[in-house]
N, C-alpha and C positions, 0 to 999 in steps of 0.2 A: 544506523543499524537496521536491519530489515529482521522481520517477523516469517521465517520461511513456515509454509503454509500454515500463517496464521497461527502456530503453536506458541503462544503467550498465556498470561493470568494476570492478574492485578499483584501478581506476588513478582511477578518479572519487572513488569511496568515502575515498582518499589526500587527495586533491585538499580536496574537504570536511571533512575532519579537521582539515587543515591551518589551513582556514579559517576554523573553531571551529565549523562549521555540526553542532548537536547533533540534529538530526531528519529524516530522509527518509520519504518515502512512496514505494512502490511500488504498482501499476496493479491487482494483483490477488490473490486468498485461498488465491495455493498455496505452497508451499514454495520460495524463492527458488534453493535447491541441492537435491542428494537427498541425506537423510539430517539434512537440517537440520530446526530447529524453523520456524514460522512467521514468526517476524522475531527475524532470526536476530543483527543490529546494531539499534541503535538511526537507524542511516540507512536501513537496509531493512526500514520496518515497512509488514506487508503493509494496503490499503484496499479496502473494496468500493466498487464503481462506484456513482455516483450512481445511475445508471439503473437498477440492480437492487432498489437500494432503493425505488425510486418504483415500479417494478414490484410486487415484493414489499407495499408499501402499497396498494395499487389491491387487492390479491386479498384483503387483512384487512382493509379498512375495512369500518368497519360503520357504518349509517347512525343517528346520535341524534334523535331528536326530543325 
């Protein structure tokens, strides 16, 4: 299940526990609270955005012939 822009609570987090839902995604690569690790549940694991990645491709592609 993904986290779209990060709009969750500890009340959601309940919610999909409940539910057996074993996987969340969150929006982006920072630390969900301060003092945590990066994905800190396994319902809050942090994702990079598509679009940085295809960014991030565009400036290392190298061309093959």
């Amino acid at each position: 299940m993904a986290h779209p822009t990060n709009s969750y609570t500890a009340g959601t987090l309940d919610v999909l526990k409940r539910l057996g839902i074993r996987c969340g995604f969150r929006s982006n690569m920072v630390p969900a609270r301060a003092g945590e690790g990066l994905n800190p549940t396994p319902l809050e694991l942090a994702r990079q955005d598509h679009a940085n990645i295809m960014a991030q491709l565009a400036r290392t592609t190298v061309e093959v012939t």
